[in-house]
PyMOL Python script that loads the backbone (N, CA, C, O; Angstrom):
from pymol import cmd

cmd.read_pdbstr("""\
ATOM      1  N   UNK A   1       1.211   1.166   7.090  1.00  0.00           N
ATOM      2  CA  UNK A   1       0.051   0.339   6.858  1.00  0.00           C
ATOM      3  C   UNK A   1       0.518  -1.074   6.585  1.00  0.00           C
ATOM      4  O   UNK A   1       1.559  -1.147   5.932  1.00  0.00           O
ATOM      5  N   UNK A   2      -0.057  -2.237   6.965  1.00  0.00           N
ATOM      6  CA  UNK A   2      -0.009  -3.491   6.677  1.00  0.00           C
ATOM      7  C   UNK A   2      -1.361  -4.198   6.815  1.00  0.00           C
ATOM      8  O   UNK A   2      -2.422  -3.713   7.210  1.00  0.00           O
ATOM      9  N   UNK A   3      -1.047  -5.706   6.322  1.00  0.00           N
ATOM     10  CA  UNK A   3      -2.518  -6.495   5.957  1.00  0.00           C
ATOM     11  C   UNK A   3      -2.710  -7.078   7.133  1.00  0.00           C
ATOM     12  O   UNK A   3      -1.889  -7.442   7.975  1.00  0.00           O
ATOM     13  N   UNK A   4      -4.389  -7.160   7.106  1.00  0.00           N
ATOM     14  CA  UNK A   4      -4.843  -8.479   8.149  1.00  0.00           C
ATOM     15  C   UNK A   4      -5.430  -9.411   7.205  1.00  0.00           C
ATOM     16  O   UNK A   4      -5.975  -9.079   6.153  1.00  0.00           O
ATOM     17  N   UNK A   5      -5.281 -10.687   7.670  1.00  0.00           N
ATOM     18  CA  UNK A   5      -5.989 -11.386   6.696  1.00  0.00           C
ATOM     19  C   UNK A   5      -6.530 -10.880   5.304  1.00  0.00           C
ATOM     20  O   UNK A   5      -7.629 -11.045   4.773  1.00  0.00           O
ATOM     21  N   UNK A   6      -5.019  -9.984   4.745  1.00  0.00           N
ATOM     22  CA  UNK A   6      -5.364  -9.696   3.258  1.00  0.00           C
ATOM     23  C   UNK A   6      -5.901  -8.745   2.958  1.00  0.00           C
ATOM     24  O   UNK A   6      -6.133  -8.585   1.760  1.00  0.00           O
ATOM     25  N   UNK A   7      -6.398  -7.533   4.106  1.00  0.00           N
ATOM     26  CA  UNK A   7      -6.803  -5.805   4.188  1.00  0.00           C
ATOM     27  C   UNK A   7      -6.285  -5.603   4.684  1.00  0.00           C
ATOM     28  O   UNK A   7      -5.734  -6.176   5.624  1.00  0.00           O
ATOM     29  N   UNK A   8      -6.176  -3.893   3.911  1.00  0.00           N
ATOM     30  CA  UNK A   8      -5.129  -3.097   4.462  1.00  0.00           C
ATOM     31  C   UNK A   8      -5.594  -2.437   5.915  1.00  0.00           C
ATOM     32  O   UNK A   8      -6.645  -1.804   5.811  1.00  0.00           O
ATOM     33  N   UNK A   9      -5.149  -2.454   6.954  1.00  0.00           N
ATOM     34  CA  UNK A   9      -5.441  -2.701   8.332  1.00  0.00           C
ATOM     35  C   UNK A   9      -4.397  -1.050   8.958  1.00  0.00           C
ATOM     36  O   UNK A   9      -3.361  -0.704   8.391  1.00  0.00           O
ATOM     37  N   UNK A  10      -4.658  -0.721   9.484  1.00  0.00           N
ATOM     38  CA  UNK A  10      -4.103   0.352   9.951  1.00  0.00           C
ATOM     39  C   UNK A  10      -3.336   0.116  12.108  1.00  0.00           C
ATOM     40  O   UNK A  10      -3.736  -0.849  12.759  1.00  0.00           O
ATOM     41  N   UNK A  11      -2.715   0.754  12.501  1.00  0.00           N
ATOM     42  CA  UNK A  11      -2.098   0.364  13.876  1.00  0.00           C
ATOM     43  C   UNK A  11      -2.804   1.489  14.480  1.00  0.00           C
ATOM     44  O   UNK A  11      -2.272   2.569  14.226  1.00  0.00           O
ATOM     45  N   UNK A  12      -3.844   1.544  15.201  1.00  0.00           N
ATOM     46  CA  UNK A  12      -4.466   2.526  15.967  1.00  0.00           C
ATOM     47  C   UNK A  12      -4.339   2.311  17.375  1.00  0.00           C
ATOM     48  O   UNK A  12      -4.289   1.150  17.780  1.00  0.00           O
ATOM     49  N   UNK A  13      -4.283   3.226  18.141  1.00  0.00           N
ATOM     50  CA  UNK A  13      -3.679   2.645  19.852  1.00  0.00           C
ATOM     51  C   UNK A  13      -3.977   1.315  20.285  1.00  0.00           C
ATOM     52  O   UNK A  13      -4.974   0.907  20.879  1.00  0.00           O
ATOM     53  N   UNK A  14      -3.042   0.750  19.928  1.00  0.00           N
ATOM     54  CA  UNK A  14      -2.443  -0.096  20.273  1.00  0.00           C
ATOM     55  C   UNK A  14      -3.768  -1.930  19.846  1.00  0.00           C
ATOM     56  O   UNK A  14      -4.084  -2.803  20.654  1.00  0.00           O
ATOM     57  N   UNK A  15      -4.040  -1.855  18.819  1.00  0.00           N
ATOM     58  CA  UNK A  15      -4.735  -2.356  17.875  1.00  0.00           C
ATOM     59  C   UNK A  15      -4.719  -2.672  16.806  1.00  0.00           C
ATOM     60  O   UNK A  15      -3.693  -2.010  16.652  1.00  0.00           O
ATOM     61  N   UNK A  16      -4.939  -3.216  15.520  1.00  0.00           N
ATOM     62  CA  UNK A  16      -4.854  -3.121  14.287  1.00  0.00           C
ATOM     63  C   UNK A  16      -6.397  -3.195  14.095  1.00  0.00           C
ATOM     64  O   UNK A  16      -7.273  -3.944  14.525  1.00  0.00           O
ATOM     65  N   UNK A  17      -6.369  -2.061  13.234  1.00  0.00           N
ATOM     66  CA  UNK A  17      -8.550  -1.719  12.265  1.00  0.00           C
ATOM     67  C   UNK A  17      -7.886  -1.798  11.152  1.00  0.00           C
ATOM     68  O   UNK A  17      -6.785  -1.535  10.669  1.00  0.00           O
ATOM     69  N   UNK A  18      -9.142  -2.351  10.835  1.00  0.00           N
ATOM     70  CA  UNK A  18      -9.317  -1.870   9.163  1.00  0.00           C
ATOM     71  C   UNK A  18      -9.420  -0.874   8.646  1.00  0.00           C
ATOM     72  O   UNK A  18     -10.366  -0.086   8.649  1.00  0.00           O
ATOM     73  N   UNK A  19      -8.432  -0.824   8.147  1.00  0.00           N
ATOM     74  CA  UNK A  19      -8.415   0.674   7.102  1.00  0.00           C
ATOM     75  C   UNK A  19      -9.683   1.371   6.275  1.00  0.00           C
ATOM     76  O   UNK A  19      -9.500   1.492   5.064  1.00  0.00           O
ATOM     77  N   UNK A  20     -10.723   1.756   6.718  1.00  0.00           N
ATOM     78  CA  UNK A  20     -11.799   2.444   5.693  1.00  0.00           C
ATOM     79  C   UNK A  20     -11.409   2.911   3.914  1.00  0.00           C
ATOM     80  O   UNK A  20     -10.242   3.144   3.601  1.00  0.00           O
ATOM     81  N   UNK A  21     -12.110   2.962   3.278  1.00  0.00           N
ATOM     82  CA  UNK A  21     -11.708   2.923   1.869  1.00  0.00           C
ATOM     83  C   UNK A  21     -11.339   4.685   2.060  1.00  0.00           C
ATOM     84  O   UNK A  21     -10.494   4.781   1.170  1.00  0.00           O
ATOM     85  N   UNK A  22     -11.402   5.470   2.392  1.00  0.00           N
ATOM     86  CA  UNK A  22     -11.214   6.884   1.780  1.00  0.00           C
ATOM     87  C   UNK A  22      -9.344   6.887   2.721  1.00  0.00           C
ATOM     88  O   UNK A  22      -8.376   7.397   2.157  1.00  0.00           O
ATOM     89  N   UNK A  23      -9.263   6.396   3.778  1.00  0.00           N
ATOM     90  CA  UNK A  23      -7.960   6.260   4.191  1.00  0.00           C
ATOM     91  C   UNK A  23      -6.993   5.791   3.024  1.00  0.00           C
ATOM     92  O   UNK A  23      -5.994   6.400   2.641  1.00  0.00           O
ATOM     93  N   UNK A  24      -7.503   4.538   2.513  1.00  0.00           N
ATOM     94  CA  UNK A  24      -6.763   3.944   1.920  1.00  0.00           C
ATOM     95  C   UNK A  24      -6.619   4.512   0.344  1.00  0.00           C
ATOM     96  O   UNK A  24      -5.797   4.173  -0.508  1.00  0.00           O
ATOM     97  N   UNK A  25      -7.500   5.307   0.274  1.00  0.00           N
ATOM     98  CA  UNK A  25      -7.403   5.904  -1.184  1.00  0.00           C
ATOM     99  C   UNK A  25      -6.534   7.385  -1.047  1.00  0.00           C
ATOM    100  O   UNK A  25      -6.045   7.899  -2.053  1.00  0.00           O
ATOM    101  N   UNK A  26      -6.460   7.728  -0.302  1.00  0.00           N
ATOM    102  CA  UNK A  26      -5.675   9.056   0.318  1.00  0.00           C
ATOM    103  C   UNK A  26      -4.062   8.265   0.528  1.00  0.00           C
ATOM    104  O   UNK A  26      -3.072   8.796   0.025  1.00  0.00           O
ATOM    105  N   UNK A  27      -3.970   7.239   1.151  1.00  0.00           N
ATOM    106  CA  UNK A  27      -2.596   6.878   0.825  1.00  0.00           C
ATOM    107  C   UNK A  27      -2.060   6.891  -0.488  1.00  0.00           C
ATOM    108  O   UNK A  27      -0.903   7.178  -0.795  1.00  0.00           O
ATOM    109  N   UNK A  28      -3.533   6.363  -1.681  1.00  0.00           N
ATOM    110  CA  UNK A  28      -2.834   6.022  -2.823  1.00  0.00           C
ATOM    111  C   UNK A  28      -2.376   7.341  -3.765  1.00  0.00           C
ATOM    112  O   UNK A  28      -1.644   7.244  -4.750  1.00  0.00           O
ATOM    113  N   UNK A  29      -2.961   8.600  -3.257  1.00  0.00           N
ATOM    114  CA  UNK A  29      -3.051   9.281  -3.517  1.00  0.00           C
ATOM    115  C   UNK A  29      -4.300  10.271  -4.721  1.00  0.00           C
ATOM    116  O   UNK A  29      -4.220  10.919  -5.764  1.00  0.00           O
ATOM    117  N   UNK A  30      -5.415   9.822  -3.695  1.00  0.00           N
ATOM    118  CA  UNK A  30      -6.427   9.743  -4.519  1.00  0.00           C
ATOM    119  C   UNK A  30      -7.117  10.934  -3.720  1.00  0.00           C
ATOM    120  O   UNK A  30      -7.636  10.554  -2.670  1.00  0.00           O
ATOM    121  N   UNK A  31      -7.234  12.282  -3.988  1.00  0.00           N
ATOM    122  CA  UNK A  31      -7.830  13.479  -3.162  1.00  0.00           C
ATOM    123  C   UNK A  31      -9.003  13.808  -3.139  1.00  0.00           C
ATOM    124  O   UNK A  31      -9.526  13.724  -4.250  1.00  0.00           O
ATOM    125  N   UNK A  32      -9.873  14.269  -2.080  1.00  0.00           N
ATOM    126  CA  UNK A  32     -10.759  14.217  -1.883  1.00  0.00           C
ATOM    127  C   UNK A  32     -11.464  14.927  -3.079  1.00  0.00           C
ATOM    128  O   UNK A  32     -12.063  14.244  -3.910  1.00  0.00           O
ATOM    129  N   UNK A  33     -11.402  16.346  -3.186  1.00  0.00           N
ATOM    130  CA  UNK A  33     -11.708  16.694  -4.090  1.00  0.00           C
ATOM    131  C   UNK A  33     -12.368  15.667  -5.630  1.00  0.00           C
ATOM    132  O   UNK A  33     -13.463  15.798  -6.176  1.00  0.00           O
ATOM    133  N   UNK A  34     -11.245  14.694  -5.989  1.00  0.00           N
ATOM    134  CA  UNK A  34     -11.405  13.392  -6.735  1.00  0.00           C
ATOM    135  C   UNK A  34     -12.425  12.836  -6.416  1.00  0.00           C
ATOM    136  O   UNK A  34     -13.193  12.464  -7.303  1.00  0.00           O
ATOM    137  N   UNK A  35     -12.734  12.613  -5.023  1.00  0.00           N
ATOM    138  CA  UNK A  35     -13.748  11.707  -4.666  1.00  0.00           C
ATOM    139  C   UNK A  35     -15.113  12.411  -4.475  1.00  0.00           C
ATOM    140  O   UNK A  35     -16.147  11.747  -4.409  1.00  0.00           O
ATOM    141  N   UNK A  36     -15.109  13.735  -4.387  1.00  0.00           N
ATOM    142  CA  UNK A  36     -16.233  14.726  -4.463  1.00  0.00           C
ATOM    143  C   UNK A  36     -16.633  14.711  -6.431  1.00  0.00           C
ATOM    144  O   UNK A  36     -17.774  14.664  -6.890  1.00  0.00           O
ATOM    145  N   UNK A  37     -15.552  14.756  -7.122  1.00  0.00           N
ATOM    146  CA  UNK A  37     -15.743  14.985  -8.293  1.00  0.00           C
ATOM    147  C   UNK A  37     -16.669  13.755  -8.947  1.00  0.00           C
ATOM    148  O   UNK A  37     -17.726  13.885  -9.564  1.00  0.00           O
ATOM    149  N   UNK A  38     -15.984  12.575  -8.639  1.00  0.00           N
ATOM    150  CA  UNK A  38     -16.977  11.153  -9.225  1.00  0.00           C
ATOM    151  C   UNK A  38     -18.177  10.437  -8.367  1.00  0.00           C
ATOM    152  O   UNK A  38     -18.708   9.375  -8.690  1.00  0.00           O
ATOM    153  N   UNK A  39     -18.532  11.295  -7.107  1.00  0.00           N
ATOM    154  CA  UNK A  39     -19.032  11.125  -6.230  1.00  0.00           C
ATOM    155  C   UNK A  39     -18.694   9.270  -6.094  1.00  0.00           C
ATOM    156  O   UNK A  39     -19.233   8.234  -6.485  1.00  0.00           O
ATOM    157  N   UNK A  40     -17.309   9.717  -5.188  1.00  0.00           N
ATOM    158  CA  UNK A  40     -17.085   8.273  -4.569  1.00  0.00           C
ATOM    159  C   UNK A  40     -17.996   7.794  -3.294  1.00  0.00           C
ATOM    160  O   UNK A  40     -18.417   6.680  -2.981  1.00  0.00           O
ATOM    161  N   UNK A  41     -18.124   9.020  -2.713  1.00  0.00           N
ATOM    162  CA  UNK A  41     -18.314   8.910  -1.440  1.00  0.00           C
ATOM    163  C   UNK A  41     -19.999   7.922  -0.684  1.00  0.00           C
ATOM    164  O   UNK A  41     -20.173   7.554   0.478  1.00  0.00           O
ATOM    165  N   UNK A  42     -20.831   7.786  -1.745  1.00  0.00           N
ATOM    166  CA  UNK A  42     -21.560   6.945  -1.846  1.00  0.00           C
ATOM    167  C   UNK A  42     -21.325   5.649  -2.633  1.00  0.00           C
ATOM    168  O   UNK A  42     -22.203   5.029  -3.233  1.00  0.00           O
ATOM    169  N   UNK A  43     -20.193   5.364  -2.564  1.00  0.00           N
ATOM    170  CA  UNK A  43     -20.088   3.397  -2.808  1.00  0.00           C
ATOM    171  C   UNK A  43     -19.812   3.236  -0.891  1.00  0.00           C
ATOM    172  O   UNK A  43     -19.821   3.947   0.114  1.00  0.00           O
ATOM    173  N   UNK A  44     -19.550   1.562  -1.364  1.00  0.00           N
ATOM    174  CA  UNK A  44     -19.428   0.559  -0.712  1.00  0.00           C
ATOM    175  C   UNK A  44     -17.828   0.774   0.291  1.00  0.00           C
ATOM    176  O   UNK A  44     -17.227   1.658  -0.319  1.00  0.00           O
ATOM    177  N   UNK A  45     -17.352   0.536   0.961  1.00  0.00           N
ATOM    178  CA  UNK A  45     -15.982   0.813   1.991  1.00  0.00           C
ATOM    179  C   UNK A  45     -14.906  -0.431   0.899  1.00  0.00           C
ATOM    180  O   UNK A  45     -13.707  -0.293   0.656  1.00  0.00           O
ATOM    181  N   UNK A  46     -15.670  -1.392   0.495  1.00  0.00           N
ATOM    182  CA  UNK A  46     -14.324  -2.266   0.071  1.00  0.00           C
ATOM    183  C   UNK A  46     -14.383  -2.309  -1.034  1.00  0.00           C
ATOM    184  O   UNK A  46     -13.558  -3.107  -1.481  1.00  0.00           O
ATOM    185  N   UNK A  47     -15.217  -1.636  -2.083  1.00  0.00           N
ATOM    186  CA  UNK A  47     -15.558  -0.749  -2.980  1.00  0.00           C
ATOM    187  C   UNK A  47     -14.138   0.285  -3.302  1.00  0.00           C
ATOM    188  O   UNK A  47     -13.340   0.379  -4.234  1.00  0.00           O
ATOM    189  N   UNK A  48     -14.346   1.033  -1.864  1.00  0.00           N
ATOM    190  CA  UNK A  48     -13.400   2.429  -2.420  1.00  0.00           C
ATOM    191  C   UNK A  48     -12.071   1.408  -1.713  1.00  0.00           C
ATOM    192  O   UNK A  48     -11.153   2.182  -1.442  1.00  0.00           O
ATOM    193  N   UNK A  49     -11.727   0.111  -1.380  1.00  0.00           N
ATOM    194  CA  UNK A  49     -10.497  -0.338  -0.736  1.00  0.00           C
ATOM    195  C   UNK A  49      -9.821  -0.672  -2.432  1.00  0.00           C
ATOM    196  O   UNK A  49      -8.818  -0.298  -3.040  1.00  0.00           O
ATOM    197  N   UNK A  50     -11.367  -1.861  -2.844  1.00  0.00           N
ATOM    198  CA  UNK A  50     -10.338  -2.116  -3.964  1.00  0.00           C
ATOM    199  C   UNK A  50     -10.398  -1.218  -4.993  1.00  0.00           C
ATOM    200  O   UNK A  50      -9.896  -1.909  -5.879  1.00  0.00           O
ATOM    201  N   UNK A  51     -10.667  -0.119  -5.534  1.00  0.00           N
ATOM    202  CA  UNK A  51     -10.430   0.587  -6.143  1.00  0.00           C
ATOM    203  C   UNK A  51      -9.215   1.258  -6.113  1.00  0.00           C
ATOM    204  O   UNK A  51      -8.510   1.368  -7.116  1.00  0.00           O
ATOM    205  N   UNK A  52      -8.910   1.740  -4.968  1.00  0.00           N
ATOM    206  CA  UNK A  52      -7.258   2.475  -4.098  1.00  0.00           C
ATOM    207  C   UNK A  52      -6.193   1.346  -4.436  1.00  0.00           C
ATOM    208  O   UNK A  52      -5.029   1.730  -4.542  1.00  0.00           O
ATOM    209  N   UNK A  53      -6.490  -0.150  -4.637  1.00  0.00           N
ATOM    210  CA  UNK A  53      -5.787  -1.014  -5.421  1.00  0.00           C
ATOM    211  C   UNK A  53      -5.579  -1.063  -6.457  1.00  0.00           C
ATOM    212  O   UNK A  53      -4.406  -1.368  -6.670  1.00  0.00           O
ATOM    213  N   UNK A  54      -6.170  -0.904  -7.330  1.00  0.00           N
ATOM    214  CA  UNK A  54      -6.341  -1.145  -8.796  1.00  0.00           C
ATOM    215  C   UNK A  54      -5.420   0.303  -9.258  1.00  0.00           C
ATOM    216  O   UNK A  54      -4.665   0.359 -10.229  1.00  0.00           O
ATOM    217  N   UNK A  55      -5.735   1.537  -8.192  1.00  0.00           N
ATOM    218  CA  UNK A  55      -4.999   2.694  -8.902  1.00  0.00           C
ATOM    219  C   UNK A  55      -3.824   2.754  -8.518  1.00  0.00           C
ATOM    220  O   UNK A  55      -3.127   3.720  -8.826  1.00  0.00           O
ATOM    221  N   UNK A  56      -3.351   1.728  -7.759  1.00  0.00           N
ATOM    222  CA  UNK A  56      -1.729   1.453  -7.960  1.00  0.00           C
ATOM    223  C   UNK A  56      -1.287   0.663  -8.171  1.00  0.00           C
ATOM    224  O   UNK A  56      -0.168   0.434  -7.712  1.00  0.00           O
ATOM    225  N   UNK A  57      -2.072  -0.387  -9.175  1.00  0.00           N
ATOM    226  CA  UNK A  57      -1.489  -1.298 -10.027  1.00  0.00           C
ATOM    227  C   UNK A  57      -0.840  -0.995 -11.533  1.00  0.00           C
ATOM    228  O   UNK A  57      -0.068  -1.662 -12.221  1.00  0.00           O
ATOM    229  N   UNK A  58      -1.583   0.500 -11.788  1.00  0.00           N
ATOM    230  CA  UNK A  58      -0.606   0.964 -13.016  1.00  0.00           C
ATOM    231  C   UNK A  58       0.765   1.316 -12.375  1.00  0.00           C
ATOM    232  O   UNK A  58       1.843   1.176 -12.953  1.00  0.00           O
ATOM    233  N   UNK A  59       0.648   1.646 -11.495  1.00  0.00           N
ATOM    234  CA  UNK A  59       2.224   1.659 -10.873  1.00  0.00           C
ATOM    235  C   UNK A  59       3.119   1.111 -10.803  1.00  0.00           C
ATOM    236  O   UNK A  59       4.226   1.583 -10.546  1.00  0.00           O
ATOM    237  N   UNK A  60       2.792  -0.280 -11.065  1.00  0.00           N
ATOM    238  CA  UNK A  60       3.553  -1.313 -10.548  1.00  0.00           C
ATOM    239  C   UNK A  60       3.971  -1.719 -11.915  1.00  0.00           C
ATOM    240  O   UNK A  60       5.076  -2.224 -12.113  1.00  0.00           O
ATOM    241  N   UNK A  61       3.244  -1.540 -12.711  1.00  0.00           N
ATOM    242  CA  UNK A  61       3.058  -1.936 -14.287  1.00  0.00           C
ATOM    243  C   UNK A  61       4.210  -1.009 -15.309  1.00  0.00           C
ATOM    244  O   UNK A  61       4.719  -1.434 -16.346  1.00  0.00           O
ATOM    245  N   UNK A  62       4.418   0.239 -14.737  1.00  0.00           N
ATOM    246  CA  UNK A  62       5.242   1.333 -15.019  1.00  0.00           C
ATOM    247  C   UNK A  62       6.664   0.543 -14.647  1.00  0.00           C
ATOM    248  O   UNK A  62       7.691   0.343 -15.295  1.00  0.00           O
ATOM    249  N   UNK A  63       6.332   0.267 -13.596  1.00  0.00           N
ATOM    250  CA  UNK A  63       8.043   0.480 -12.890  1.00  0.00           C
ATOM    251  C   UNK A  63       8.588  -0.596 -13.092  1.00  0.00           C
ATOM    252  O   UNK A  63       9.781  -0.787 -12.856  1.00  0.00           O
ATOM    253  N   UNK A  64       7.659  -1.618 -13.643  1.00  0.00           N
ATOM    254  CA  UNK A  64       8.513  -3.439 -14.088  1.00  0.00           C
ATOM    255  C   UNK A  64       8.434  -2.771 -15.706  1.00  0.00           C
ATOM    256  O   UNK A  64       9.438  -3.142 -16.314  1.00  0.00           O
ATOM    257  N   UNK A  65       7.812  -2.163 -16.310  1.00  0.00           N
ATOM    258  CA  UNK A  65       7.948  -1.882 -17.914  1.00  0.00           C
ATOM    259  C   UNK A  65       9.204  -1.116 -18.070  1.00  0.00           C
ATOM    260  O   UNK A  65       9.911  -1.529 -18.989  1.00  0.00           O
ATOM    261  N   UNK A  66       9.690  -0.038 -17.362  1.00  0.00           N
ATOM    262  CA  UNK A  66      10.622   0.683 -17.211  1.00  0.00           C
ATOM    263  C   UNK A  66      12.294   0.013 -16.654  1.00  0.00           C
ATOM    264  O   UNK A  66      13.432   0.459 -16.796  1.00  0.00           O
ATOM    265  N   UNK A  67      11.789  -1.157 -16.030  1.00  0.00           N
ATOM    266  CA  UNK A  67      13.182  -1.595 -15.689  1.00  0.00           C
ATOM    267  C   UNK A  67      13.445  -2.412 -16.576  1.00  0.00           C
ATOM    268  O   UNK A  67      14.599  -2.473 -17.000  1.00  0.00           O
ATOM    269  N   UNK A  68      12.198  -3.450 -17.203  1.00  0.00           N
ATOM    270  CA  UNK A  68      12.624  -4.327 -18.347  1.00  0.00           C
ATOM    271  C   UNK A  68      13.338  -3.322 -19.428  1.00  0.00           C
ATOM    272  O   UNK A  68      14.405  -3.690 -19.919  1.00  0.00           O
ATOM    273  N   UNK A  69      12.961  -2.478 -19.684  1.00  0.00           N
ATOM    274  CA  UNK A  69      13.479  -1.366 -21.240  1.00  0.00           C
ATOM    275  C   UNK A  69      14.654  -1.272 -20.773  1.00  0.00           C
ATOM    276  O   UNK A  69      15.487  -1.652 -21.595  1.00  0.00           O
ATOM    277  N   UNK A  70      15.606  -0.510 -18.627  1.00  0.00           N
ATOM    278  CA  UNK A  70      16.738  -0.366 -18.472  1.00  0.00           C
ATOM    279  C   UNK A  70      17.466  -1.390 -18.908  1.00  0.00           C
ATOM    280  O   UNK A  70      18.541  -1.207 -19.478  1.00  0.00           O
ATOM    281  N   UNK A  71      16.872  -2.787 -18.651  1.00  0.00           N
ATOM    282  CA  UNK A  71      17.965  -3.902 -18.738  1.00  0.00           C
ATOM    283  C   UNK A  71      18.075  -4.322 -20.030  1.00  0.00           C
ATOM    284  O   UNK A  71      19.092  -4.963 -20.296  1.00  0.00           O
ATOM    285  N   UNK A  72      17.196  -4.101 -20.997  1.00  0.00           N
ATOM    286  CA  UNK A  72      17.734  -4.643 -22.329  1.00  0.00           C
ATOM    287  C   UNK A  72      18.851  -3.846 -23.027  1.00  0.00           C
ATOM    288  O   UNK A  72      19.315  -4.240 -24.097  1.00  0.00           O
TER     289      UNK A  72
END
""", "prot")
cmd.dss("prot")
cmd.show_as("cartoon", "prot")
cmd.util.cbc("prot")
cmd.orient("prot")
């Protein structure tokens, strides 16, 4: 996956689309089931894009907290 003008955009024969929000939440690892449970499936497409963002920004938050603690 990579961006177009800043969405996450997918390579489909021989094209780049926009990634739909349940694609992009399935990368983040967000299962359907999940999305049956909070009934995602009635929001908005860039709705469920930036949401699939936000749930891997604790990620990112982990892994710079965790290397600052290795290096001190």
């Amino acid at each position: 996956m990579f961006t177009v003008d800043g969405l996450p955009a997918l390579f489909l024969p021989g094209k780049a689309r926009l990634a739909n929000g349940f694609v992009v939440m399935a990368m983040q690892g967000i299962q359907c089931k999940e999305i049956q449970i909070f009934n995602l499936a009635q929001e908005e497409d860039k709705l469920l894009r930036d949401l699939a963002g936000n749930a891997f920004t604790a990620n990112i938050i982990a892994s710079f907290l965790l290397a600052g603690m290795l290096v001190m």
